[in-house]
LODO-955458 format. One record per residue (C-alpha): residue number from 0; residue in one letter; z, y, x. Coordinates in steps of 0.1 Angstrom, whole numbers. Example, Ala and Ser with C-alpha at 12.3 -4.5 7.8 and 13.67 -1.06 7.14 Angstrom:
BEGIN
+-----+---+-------+-------+-------+
!   k ! r !    up ! north !  east !
+-----+---+-------+-------+-------+
!   0 ! A !    78 !   -45 !   123 !
!   1 ! S !    71 !   -11 !   137 !
+-----+---+-------+-------+-------+
# end
This chain:
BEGIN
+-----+---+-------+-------+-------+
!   k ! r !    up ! north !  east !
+-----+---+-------+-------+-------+
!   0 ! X !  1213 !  1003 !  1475 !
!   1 ! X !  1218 !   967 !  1488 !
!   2 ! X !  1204 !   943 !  1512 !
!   3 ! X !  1181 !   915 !  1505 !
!   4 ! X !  1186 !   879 !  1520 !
!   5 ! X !  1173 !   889 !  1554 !
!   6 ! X !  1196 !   921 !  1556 !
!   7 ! X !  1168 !   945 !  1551 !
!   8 ! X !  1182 !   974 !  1532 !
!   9 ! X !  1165 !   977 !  1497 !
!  10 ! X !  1159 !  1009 !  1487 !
!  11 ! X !  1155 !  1024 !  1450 !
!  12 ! X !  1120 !  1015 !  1433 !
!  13 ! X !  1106 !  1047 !  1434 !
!  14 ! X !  1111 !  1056 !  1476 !
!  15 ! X !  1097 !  1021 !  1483 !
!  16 ! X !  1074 !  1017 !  1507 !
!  17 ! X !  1047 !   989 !  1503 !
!  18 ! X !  1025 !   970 !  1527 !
!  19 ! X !  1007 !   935 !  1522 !
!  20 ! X !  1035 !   936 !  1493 !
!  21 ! X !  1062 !   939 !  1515 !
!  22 ! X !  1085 !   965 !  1513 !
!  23 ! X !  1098 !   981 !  1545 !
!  24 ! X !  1121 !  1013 !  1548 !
!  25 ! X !  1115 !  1046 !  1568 !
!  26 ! X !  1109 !  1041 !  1604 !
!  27 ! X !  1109 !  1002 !  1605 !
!  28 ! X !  1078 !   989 !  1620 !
!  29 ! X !  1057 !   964 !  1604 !
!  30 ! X !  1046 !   933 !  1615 !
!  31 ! X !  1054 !   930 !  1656 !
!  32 ! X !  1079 !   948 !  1673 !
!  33 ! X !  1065 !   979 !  1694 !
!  34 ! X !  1028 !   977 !  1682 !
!  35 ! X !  1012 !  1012 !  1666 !
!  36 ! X !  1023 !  1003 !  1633 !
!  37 ! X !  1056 !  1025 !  1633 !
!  38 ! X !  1058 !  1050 !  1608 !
!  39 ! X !  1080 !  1078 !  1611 !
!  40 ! X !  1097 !  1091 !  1575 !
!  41 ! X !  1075 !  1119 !  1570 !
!  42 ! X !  1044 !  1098 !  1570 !
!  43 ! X !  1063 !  1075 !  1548 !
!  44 ! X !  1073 !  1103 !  1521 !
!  45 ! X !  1039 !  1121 !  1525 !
!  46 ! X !  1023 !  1083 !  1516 !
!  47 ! X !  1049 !  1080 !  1485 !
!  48 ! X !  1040 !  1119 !  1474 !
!  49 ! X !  1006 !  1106 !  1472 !
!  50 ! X !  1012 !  1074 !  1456 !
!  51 ! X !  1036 !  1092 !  1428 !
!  52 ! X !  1015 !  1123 !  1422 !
!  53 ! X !   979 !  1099 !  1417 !
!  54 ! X !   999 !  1079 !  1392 !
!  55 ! X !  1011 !  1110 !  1370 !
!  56 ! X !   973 !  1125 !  1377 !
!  57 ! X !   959 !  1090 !  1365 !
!  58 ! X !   987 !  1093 !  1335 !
!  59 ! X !   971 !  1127 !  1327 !
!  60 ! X !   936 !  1114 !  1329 !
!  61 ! X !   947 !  1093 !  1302 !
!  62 ! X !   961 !  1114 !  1278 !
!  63 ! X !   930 !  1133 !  1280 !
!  64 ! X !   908 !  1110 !  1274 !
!  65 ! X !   932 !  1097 !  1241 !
!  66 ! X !   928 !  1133 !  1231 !
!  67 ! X !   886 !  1136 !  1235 !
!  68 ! X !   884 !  1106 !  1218 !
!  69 ! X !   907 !  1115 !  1189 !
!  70 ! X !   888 !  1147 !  1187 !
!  71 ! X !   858 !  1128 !  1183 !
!  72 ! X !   871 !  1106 !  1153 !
!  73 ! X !   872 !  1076 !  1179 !
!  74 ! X !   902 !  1051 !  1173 !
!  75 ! X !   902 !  1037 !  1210 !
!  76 ! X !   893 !  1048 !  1243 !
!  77 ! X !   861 !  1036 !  1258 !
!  78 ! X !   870 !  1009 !  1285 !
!  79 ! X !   841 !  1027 !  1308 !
!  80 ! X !   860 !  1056 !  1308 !
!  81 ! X !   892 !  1042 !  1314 !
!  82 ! X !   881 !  1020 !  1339 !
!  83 ! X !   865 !  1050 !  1362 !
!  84 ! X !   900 !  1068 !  1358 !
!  85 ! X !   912 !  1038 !  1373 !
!  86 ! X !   887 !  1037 !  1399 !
!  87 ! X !   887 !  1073 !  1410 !
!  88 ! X !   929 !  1076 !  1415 !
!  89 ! X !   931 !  1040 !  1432 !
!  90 ! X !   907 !  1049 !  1454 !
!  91 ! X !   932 !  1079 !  1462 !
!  92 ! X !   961 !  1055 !  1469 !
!  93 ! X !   942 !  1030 !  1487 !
!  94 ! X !   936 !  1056 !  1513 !
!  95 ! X !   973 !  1065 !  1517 !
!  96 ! X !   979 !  1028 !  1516 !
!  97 ! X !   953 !  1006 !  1532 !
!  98 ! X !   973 !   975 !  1521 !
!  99 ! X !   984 !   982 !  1492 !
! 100 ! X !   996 !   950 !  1468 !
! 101 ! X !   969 !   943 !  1440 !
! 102 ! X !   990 !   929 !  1421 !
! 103 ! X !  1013 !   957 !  1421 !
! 104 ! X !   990 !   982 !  1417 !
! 105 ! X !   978 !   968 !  1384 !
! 106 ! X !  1012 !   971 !  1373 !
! 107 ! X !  1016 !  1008 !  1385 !
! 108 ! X !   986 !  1017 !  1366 !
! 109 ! X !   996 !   998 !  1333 !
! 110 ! X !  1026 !  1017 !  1335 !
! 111 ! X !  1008 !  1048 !  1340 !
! 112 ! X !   990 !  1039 !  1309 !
! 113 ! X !  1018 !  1031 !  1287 !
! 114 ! X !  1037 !  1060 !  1296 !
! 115 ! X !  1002 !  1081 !  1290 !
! 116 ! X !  1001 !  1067 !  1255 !
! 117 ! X !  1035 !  1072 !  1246 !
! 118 ! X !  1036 !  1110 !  1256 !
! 119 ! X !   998 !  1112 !  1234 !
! 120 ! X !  1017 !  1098 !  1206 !
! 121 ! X !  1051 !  1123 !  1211 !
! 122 ! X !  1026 !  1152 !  1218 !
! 123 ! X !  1007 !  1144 !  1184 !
! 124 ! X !  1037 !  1138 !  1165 !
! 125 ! X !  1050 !  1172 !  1174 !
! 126 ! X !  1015 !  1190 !  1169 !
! 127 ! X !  1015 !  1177 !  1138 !
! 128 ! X !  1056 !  1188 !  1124 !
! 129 ! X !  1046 !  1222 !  1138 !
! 130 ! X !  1015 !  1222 !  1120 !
! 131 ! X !  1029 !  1213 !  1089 !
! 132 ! X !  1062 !  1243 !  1093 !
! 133 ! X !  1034 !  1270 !  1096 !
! 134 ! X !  1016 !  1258 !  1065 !
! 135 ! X !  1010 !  1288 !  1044 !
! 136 ! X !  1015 !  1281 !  1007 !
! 137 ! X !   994 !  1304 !   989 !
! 138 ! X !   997 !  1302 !   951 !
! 139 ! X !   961 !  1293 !   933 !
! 140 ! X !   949 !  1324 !   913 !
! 141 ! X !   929 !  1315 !   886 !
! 142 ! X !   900 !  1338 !   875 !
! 143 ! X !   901 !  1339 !   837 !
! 144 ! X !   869 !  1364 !   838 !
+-----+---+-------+-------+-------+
# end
């Protein structure tokens, strides 16, 4: 942990809080002193559960869809579906945080989607040497009748 130059402590990327892009800690208000902006830290980690669990559900939307499509013959994803994934888990976040950063959003979800890819790709990989280990080899008989 450090402190910014204001003095504000900074806290590790993933407890972050962020509002209107700003990122505040546990119990400090937001905006003026006093008004009904103060959260307390369970509202704070109950906001971060639900910004951390929509991303891993939006990362294993993902890999589903890269697995219906490869099961269809498809080489890439349709962008419809990808972008009602999108859709359907920011709308989840954007409840738990009304004023949450575009900006960083986007980069959440592209993230998400990386990560996503990367584990289809692992996941396939492995299918794929355990597929090939379990291989019977059968000797060809040939019917001389």
């Amino acid at each position: 942990r450090g402190e910014d130059s204001q003095g504000e402590e900074q806290l590790p990327s993933k407890r972050r809080r962020m509002t209107n892009g700003a990122v505040v800690s546990p119990n400090q208000t937001i905006g003026n002193e006093g008004n009904q902006n103060t959260e307390t830290s369970v509202e704070t980690t109950q906001r971060s559960q639900v910004f951390w669990e929509t991303l891993e559900r939006h990362k294993a939307d993902v890999v589903e869809l890269l697995r219906e499509s490869a099961s269809k013959g498809e080489k890439v994803v349709s962008v419809v579906a990808i972008v009602e994934a999108r859709k359907k888990n920011y709308a989840v976040i954007q409840r738990a945080h009304p004023f949450i950063d575009d900006q960083e959003m986007t980069t959440a979800f592209s993230r998400a989607e990386n990560d996503a890819h990367r584990e289809y790709v692992q996941s396939a990989a492995h299918e794929a040497a355990h597929e090939a280990a379990h291989v019977v080899h059968r000797p060809h008989r040939l019917n001389l009748e």
